[in-house]
C-alpha positions as CSV (number, residue, x, y, z in Angstrom):
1,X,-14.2,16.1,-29.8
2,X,-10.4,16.7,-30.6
3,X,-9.1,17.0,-34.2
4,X,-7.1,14.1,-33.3
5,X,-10.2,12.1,-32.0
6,X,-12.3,12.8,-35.6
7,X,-9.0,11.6,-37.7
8,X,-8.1,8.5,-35.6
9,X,-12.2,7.6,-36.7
10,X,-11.9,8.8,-39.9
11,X,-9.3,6.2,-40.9
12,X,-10.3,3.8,-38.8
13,X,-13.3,3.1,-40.7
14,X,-16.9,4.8,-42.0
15,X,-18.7,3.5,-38.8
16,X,-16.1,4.5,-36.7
17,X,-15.9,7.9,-38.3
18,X,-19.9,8.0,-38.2
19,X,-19.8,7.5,-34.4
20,X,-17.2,10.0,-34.0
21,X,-19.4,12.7,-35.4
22,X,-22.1,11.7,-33.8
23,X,-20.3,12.1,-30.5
24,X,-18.8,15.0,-31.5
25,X,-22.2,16.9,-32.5
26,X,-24.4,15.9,-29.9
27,X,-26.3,18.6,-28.5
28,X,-26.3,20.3,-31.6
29,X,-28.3,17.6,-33.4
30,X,-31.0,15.9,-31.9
31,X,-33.1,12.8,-33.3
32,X,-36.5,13.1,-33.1
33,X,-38.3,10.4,-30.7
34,X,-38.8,7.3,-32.8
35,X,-42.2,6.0,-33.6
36,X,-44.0,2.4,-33.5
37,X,-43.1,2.1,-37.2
38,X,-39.6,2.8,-37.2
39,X,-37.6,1.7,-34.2
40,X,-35.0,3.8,-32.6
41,X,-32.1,1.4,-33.8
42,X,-33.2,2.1,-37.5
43,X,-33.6,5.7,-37.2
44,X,-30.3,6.6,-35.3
45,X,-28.8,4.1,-38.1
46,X,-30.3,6.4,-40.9
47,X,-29.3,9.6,-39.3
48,X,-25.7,8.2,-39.2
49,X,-25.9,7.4,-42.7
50,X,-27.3,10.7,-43.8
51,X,-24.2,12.5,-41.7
52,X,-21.3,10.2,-43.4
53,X,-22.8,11.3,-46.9
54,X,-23.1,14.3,-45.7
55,X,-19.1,15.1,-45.1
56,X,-17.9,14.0,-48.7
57,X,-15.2,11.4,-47.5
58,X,-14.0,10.7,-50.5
59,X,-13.1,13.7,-51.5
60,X,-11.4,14.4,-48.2
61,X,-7.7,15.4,-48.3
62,X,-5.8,14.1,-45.1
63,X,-2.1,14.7,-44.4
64,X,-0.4,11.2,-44.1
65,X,1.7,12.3,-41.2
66,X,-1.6,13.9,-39.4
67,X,-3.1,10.0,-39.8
68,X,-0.2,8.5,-38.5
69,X,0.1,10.8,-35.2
70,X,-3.6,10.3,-34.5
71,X,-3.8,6.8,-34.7
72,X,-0.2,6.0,-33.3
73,X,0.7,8.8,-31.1
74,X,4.5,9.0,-33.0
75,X,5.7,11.6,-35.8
76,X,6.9,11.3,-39.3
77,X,9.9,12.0,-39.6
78,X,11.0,14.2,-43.1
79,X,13.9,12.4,-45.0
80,X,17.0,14.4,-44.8
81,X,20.6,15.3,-45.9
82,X,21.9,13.8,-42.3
83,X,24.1,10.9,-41.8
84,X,22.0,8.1,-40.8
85,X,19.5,9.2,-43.3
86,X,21.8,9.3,-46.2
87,X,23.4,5.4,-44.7
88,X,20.0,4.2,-44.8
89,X,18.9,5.8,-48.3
90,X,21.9,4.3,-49.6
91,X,21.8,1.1,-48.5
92,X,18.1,0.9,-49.7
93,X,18.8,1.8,-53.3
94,X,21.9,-0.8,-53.1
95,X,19.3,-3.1,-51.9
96,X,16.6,-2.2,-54.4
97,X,19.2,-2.7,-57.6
98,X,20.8,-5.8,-55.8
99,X,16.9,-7.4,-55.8
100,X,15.7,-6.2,-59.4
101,X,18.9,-8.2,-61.2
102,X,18.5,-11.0,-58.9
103,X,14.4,-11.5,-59.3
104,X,14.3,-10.4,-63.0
105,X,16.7,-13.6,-63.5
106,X,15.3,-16.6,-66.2
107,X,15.5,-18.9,-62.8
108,X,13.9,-16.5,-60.1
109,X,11.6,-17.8,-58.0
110,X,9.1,-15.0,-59.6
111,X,8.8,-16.5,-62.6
112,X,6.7,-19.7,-60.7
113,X,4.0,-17.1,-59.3
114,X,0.4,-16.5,-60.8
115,X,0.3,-13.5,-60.2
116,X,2.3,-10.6,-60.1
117,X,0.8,-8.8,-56.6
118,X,2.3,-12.5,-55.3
119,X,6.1,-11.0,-55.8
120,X,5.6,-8.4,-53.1
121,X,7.0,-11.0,-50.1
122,X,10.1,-11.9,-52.6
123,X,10.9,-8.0,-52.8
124,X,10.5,-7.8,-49.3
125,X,12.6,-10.7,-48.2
126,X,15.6,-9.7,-50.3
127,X,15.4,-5.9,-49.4
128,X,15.7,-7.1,-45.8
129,X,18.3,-9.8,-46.2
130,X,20.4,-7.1,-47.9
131,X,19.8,-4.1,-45.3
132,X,20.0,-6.3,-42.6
133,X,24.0,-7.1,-44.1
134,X,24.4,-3.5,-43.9
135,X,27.2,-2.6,-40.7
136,X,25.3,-0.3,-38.5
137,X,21.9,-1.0,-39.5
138,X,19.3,-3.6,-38.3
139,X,16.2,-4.5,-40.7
140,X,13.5,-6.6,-39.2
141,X,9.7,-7.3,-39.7
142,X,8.1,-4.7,-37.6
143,X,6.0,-5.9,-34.5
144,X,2.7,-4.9,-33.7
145,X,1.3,-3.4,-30.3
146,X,0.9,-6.6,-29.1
147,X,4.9,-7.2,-29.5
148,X,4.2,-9.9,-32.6
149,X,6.0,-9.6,-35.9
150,X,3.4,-8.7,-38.2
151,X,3.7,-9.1,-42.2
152,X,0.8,-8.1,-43.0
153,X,-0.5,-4.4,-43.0
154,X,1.6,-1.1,-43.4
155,X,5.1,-0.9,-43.0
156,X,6.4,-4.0,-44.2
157,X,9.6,-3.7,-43.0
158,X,11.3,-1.3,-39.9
159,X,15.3,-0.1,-40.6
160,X,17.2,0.7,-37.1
161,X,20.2,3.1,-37.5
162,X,21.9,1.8,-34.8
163,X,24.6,4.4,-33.2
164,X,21.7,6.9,-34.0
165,X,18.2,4.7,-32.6
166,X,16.7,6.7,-35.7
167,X,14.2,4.4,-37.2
168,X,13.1,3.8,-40.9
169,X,9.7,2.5,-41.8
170,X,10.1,1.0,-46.0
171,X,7.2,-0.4,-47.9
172,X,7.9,-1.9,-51.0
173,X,5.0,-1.5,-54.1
174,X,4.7,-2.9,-57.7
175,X,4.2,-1.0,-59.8
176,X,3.3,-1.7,-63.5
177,X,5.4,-0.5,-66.2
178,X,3.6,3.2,-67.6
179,X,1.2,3.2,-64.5
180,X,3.0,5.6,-62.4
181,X,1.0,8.1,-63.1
182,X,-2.4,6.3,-62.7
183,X,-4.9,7.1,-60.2
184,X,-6.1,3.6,-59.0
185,X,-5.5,3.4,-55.5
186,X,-2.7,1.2,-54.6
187,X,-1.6,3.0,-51.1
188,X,-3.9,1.2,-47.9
189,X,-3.3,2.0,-44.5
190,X,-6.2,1.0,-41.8
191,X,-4.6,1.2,-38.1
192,X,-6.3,-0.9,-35.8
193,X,-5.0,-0.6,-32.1
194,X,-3.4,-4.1,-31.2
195,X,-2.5,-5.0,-34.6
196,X,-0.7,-1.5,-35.5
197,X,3.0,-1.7,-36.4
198,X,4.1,2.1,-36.0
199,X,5.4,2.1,-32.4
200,X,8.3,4.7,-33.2
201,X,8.7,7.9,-34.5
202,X,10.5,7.1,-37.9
203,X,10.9,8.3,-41.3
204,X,8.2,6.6,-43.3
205,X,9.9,5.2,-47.0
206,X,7.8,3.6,-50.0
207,X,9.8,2.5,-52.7
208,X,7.9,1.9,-56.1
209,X,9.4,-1.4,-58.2
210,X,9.1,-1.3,-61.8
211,X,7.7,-4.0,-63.5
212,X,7.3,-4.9,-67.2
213,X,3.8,-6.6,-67.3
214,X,5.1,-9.8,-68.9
215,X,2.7,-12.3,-66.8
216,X,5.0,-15.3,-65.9
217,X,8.5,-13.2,-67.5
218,X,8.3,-10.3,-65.3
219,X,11.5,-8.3,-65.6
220,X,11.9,-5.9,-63.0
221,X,13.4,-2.4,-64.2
222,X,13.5,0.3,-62.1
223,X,12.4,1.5,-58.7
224,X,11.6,4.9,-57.1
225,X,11.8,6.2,-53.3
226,X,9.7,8.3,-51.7
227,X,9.1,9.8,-48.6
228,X,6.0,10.1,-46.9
229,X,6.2,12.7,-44.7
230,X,4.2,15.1,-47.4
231,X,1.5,12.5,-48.9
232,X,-1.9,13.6,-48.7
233,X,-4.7,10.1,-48.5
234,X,-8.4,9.9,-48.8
235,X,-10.2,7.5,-46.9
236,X,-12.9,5.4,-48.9
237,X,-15.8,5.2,-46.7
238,X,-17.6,1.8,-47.8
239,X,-20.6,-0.6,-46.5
240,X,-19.7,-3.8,-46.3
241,X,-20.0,-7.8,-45.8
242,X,-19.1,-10.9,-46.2
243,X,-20.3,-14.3,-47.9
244,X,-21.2,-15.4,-44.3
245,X,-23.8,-11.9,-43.8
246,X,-24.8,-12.3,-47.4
247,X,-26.1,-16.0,-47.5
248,X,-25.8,-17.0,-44.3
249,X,-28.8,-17.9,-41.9
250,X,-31.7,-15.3,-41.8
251,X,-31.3,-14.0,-45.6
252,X,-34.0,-15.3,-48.2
């Protein structure tokens, strides 16, 4: 098994991963025949279990742009000094101080929200509105494989340079005021073929937005951007399910 074969598993999900190493090592482990008291199903399942542990996931470095070409097939592109890179730079920050004033305001629409994760969509609305104003530049929501425009999942938005065809991928964050620095995961990316929104080589932009923790006052105050191209992610292998598998039909 390819390099790019174990990553595209590896992000996709533990179970994925765990068949891709099973794949990938057959012949050089073999299970031993299953008896009458433990059935084949159950043993293969707890060899595939021992294997996952057995790599450390967690503590797994992988190159962001590595994860994207695996699972998409397209490059990151590193953010540079040329023209359509410094148009779109530009016209993001413009964006970025255009939406802080404008949602930090006594009568922003913010201020009605429960909860802060909830201002995410404004962010995103008025980055793209203002981008999209831009001459020379086309924001949109990007689609996924299937052709649909997607909001949910990684990117959130896709930035054409027209005369050029170079494309942008942004992601706006929140970000809590003296957290930048915090080592909570707050970065997701899980590709899944039909619903997966990177169909382009592109530079690959999150931009971090500052906020002051005041539940129900937020004030926004400052933003960061930064390219992907160098981020290093670790995938968190978990076991999971839902209320359904938990007290559904068949559990005591």
């Amino acid at each position: 098994m390819s390099p790019k074969h174990v990553l595209i598993l590896a992000v996709t999900g533990a179970a994925l991963l765990g068949t891709g190493f099973l794949l990938g090592r057959k012949g050089q482990h073999s299970l031993s025949a299953a008896t009458p008291s433990e059935p084949q199903g159950r043993q293969s399942d707890a060899a595939l279990v021992h294997r996952l542990l057995e790599e450390d996931l967690e503590h797994r470095l992988f190159p962001f742009a590595a994860v994207v070409e695996a699972s998409s097939g397209k490059q990151v592109i590193p953010l540079d000094e040329s023209e359509p890179h410094r148009l779109v730079k530009s016209a993001i920050e413009s964006a970025l101080e255009k939406s802080l004033k404008t949602l930090s305001a006594e009568d922003s629409p913010v201020r009605q929200l429960r909860r802060i994760n909830e201002a995410s969509r404004f962010f995103e609305d008025a980055l793209h509105a203002s981008i999209n104003a831009t001459p020379g530049l086309r924001c949109e929501v990007p689609p996924n494989r299937r052709g649909e425009a997607q909001r949910s999942g990684y990117p959130d938005l896709k930035i054409t340079h027209l005369a050029s065809g170079t494309v942008f991928y942004l992601d706006p964050k929140l970000v809590e005021q003296g957290s930048w620095t915090s080592t909570l995961r707050t970065f997701y990316f899980e590709p899944k073929d039909e619903t997966l929104k990177i169909n382009d080589d592109a530079v690959h932009l999150l931009c971090g937005i500052e906020h002051d923790g005041h539940d129900g006052q937020w004030k926004f105050i400052g933003s960061k951007l930064v390219d992907l191209s160098s981020l290093q992610v670790r995938l968190k292998a978990e076991f999971q399910a839902s209320n359904a598998d938990v007290y559904g039909a068949g559990n005591k």
